[in-house]
C-alpha positions as MATLAB code, in Angstrom:
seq = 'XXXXXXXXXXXXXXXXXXXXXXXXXXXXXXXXXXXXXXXXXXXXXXXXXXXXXXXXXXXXXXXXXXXXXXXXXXXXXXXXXXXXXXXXXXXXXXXXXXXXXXXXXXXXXXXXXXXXXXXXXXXXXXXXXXXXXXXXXXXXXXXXXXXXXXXXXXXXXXXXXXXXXXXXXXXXXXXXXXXXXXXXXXXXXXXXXXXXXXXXXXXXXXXXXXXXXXXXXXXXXXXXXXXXXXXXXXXXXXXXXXXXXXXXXXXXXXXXXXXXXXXXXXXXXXXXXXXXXXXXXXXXXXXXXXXXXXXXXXXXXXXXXXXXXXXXXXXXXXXXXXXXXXXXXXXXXXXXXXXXXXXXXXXXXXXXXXXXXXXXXXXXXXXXXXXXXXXXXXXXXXXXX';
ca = [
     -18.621  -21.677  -21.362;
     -19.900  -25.015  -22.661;
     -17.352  -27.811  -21.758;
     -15.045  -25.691  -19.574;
     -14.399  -26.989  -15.850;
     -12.801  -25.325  -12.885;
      -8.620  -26.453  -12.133;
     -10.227  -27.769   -8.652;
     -12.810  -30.001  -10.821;
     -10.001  -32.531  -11.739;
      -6.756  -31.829   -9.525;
      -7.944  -34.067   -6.545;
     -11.582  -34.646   -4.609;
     -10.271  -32.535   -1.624;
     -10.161  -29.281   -3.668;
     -13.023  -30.069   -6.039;
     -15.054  -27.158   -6.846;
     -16.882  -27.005  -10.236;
     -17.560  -23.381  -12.081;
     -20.841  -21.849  -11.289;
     -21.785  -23.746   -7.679;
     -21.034  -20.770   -5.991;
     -22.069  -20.376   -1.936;
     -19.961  -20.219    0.952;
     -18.642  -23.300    1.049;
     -16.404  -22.661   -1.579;
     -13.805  -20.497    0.383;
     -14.103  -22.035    3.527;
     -10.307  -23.044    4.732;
      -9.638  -27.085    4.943;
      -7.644  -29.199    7.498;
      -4.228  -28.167    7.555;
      -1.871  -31.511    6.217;
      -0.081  -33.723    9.175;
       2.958  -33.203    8.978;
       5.427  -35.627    9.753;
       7.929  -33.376   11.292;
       6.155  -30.617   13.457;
       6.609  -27.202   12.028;
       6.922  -24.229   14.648;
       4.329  -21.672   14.604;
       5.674  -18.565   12.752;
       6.337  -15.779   15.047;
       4.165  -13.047   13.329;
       3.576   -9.569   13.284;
       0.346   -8.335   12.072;
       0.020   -4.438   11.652;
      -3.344   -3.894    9.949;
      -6.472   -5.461    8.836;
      -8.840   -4.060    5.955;
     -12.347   -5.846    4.808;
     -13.101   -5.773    1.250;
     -15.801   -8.063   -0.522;
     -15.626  -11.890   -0.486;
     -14.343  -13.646   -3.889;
     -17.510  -15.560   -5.032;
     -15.719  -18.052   -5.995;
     -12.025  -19.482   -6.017;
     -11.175  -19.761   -9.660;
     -11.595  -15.773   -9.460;
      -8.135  -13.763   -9.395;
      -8.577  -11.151   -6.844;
      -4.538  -10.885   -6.471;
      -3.813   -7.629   -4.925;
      -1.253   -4.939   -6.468;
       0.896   -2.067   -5.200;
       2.091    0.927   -6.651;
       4.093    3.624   -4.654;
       3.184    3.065   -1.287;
      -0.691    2.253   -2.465;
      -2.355   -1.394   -1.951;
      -5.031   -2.291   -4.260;
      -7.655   -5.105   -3.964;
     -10.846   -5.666   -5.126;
     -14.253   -8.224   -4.594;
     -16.338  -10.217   -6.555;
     -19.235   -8.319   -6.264;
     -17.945   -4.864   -7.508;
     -15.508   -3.387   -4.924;
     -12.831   -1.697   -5.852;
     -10.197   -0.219   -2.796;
      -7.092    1.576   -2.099;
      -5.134    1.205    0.845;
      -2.021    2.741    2.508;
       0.603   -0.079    2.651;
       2.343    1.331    6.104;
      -0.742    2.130    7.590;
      -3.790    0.065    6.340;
      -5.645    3.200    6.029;
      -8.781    3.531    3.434;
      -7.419    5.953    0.712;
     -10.953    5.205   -1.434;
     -13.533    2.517   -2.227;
     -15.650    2.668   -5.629;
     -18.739    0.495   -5.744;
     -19.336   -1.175   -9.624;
     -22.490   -3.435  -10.804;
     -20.269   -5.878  -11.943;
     -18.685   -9.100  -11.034;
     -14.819   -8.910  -10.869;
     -12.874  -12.512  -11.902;
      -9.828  -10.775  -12.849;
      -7.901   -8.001  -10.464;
      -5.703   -5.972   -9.718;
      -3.463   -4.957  -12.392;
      -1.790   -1.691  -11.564;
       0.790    0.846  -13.465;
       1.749    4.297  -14.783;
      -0.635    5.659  -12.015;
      -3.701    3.741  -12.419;
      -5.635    0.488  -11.511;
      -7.575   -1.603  -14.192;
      -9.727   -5.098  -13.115;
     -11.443   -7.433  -15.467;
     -15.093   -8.739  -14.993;
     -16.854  -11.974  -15.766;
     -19.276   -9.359  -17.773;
     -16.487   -8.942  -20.221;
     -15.650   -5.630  -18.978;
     -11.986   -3.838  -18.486;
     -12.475   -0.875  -15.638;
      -9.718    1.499  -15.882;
      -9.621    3.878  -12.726;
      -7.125    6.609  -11.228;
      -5.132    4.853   -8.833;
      -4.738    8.387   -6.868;
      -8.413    8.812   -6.725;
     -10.328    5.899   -7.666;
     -12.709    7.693  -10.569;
     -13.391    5.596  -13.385;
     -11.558    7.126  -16.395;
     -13.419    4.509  -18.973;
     -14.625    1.254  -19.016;
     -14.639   -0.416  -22.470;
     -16.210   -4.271  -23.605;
     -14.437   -7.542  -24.990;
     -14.988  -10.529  -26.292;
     -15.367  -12.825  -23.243;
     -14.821  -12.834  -19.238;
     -11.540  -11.915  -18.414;
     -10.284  -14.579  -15.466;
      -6.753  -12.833  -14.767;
      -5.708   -9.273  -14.026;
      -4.780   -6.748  -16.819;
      -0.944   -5.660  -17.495;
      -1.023   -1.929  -17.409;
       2.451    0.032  -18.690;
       3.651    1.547  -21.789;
       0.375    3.312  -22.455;
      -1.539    0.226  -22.685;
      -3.713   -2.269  -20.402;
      -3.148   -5.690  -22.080;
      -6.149   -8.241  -21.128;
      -6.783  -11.868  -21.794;
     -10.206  -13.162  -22.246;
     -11.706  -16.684  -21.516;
     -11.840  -17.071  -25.113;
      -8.529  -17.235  -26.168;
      -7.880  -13.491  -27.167;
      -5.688  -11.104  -25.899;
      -7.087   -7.423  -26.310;
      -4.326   -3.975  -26.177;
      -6.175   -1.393  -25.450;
      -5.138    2.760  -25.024;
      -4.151    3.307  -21.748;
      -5.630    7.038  -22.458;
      -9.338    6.085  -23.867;
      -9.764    2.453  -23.623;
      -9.766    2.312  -27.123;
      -8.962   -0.910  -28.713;
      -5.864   -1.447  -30.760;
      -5.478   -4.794  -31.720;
      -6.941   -8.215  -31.031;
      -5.040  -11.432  -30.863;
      -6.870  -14.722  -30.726;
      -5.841  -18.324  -30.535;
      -8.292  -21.625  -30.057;
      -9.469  -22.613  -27.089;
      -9.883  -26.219  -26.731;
     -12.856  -28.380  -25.944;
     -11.768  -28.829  -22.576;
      -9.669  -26.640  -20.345;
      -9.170  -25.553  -16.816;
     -11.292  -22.636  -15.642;
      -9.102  -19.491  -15.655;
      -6.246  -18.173  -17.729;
      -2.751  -16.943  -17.035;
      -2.337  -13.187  -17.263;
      -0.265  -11.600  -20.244;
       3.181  -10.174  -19.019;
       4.525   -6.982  -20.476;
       8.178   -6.772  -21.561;
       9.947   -3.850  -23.308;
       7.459   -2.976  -26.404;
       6.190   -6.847  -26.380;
       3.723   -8.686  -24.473;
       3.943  -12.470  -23.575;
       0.844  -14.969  -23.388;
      -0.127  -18.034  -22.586;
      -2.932  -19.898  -24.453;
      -4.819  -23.275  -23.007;
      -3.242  -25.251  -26.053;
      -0.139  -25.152  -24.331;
       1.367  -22.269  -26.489;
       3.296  -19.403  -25.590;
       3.362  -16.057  -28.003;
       5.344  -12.829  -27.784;
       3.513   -9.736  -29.061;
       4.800   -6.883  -30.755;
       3.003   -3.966  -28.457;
       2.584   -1.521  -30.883;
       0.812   -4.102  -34.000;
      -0.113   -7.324  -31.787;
       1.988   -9.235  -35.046;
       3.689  -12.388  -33.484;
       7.774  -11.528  -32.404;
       7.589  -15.327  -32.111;
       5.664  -18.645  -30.505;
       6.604  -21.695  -28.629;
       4.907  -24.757  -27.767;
       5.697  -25.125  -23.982;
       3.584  -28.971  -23.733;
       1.886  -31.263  -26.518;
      -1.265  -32.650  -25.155;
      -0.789  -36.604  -24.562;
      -3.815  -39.456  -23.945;
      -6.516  -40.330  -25.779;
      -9.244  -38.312  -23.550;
      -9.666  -34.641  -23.516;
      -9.254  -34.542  -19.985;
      -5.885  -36.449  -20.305;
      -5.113  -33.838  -23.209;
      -5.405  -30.978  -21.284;
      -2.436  -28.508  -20.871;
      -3.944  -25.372  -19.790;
      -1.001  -22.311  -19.834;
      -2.980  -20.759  -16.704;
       0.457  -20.101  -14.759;
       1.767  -16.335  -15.441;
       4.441  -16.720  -17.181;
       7.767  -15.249  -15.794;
      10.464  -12.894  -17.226;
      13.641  -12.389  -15.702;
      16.342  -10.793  -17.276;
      16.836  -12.260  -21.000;
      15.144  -15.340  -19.733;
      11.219  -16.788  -19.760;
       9.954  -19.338  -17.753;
       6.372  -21.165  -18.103;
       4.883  -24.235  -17.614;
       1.320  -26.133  -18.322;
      -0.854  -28.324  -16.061;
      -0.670  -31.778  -17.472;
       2.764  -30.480  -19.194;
       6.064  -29.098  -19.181;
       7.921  -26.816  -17.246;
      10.210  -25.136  -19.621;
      13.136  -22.128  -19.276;
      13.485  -20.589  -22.670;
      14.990  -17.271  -24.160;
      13.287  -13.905  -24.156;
      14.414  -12.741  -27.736;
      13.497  -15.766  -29.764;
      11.418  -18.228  -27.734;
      14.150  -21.107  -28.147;
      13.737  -23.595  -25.234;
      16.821  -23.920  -23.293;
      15.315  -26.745  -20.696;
      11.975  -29.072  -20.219;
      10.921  -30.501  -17.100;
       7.742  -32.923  -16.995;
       6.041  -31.286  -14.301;
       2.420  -30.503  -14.252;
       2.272  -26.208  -12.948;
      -0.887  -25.142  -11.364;
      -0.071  -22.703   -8.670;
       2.290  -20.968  -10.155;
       6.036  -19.767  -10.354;
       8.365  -17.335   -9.278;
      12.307  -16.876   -9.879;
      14.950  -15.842   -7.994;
      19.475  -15.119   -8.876;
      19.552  -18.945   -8.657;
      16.406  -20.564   -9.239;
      12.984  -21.094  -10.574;
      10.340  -22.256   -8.274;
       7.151  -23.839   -9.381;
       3.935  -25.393   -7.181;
       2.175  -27.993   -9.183;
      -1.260  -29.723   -9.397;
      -0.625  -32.024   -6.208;
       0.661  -29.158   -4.039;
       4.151  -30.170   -3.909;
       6.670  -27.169   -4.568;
       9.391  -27.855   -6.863;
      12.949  -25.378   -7.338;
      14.812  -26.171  -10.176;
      17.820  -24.592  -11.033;
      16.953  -21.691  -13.326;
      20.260  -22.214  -16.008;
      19.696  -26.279  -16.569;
      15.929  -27.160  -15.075;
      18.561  -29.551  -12.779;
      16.430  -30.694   -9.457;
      17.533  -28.731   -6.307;
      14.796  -29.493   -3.995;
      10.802  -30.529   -3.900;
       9.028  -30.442   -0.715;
       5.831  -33.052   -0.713;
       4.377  -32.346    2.946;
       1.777  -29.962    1.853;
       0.275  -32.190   -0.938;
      -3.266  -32.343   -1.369;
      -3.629  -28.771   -0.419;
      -4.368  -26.035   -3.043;
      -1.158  -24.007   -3.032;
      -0.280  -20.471   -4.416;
       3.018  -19.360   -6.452;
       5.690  -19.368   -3.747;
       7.324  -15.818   -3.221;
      10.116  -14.953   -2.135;
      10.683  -13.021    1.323;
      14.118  -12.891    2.910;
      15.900  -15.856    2.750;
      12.608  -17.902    2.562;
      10.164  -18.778   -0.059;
       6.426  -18.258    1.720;
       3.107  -19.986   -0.107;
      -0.395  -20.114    0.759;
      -3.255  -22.569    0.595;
      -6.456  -23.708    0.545;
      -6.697  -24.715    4.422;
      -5.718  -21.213    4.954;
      -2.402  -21.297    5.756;
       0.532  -19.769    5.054;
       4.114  -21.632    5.189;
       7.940  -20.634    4.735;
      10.225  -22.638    3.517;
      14.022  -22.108    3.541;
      15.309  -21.511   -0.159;
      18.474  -23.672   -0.079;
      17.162  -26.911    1.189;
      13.212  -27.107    1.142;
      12.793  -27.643    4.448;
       9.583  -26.226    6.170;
      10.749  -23.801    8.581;
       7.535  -22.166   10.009;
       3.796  -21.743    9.288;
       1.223  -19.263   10.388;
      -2.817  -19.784   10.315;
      -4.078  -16.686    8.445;
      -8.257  -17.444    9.298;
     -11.029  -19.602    8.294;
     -11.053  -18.945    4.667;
      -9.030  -19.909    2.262;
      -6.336  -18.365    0.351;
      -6.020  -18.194   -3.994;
      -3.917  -15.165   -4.355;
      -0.280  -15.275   -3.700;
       0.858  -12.885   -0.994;
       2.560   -9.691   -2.031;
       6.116   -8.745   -0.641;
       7.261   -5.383   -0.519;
      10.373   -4.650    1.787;
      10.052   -6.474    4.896;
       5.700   -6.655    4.583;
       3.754  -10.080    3.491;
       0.181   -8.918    2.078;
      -2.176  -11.610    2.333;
      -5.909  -11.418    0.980;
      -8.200  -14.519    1.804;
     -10.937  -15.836    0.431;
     -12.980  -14.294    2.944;
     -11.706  -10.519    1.992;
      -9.967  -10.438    4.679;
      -6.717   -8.439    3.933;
      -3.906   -8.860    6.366;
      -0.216   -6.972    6.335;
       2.177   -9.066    8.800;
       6.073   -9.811    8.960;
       7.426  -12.430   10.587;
      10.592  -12.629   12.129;
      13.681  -13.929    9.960;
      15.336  -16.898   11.273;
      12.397  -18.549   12.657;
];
């Protein structure tokens, strides 16, 4: 799309990839930072390894899902695969002529991924047949939200699409501007009971009525600033986050803001410019930004609790939480813990060669982790270390 550049293109020169180079030498993994306090080696199990395609190229979303005990992932050039968590045993691999930006997005017993084609693929997560496939408007960059009978998709071009769960039938369309200039991707919408929440590139937030697509309500999370279009950008391309009666988002170039579920009134603002992404905990909300430097702030007030700087100039994922540590990974292909009460890095563990874009998955006492490579990896590591 005419005037649209990849995140990597302008957050520093050591992650700088712009949209459409393609080639290996996009996902190879960088130097790891020097640290100025040597980090012990995490003491890791790994159980299984699975193969699926390579991600063509970073800005694509190949985030993996689970559903029961299933593990879903899927490639840039088509590939589509189900996995047994425990085991790391093939369940079933469909083959598509299409390029996949946007996956997985999993629910009510089924799988959907978006394509840079500007197709939605709707399969049978027990299976893996293709139940229907239906168009839209534009690539979608971010996996679908599949639940209440719906898949709810976002497209490059500022629209978000509900379509029936059952047929693939559209039933409404919701569009906002996209500017001249924005980051290449988009944040995924995020159902909540009979409402969906997205993010827009203008630095807007709107909640959804499921059923119509009518507006519940909209918030500005950032107003662009600067007298360039590069200095005005404030991409939404963070998920946003729901927990309980609260929402959390924030903007590259922006605002990180806590606001209320119902209404969309802000309750807090931090200036901090979100890249990687977030994730929330009892306590806090944790945040990675466009330097690489993770941020927890303390979910009621946006007060400061901790930010850890010794990873900057890497290309970080949202941190997750596992145990009593927050893990992240990066573009040096690494992945790092860090203890939740005090930021300090307690471990880190070289995954491979490749890079990593997709946050790992948790579930129980497992770490998925999916490189840039397609190399999918289930490990634990041992608490305390």
């Amino acid at each position: 799309m005419k005037g649209r550049v990849t995140a990597k293109a302008i957050v520093t020169a050591a992650t700088l990839v712009i949209a459409g180079c393609g080639g290996n030498s996009l996902i190879r993994a960088g130097d790891p930072p020097a640290l100025d306090s040597p980090v012990p080696e995490a003491q890791v199990t790994e159980h299984w390894q699975a193969q699926i395609g390579p991600a063509s190229v970073p800005y694509h979303r190949l985030e993996l899902a689970a559903l029961d005990d299933r593990l879903f992932a899927a490639s840039s050039d088509g590939e589509v695969a189900a996995f047994d968590a425990g085991s790391g045993e093939t369940l079933w691999r469909q083959a598509f002529d299409v390029e996949i930006a946007g996956a997985v997005g999993a629910g009510e017993d089924a799988v959907a991924v978006g394509t840079a084609n500007a197709d939605v693929l709707f399969l049978n997560a027990e299976t893996g047949e293709l139940d229907w496939r239906t168009r839209v408007s534009s690539e979608v960059l971010a996996p679908p939200a599949v639940g209440q009978g719906s898949v709810v998709v976002r497209t490059g071009d500022g629209g978000v699409f509900a379509l029936d769960a059952a047929s693939g039938d559209q039933r409404w369309l919701y569009r906002r501007n996209v500017p001249a200039l924005s980051l290449r991707g988009h944040s995924a919408p995020v159902l909540v009971n009979g409402g969906v929440v997205a993010g827009f590139d203008n630095g807007r937030l709107s909640a959804l009525d499921l059923a119509t697509g009518n507006p519940v309500w909209e918030a500005t999370v950032a107003v662009p600033e600067g007298r360039t279009d590069l200095e005005r950008m404030i991409d939404l391309d963070a998920d946003p986050v729901v927990s309980g009666r609260e929402l959390f988002a924030g903007t590259y170039q922006g605002r990180l803001t806590g606001m209320a579920l119902a209404n969309g009134q802000v309750a807090w603002a931090r200036d901090v410019s979100v890249l990687g992404g977030l994730s929330v905990d009892e306590s806090n909300i944790y945040a990675t930004d466009a330097q690489g430097r993770i941020w927890a702030f303390d979910r009621r007030n946006g007060a400061s609790v901790w930010r850890v700087d010794a990873l900057s100039g890497i290309r970080l994922t949202a941190p997750v939480r596992y145990g009593d540590q927050l893990v992240v990974a990066g573009s040096d292909g690494w992945l790092y813990w860090i203890d939740i009460r005090d930021g300090r890095l307690t471990a880190r563990y070289e995954v491979g060669r490749n890079g990593i874009a997709a946050a790992p998955l948790v579930e129980e006492d497992r770490l998925y982790v999916l490189d840039l490579g397609g190399r999918l990896r289930a490990l634990t590591i041992e608490q305390g270390n």
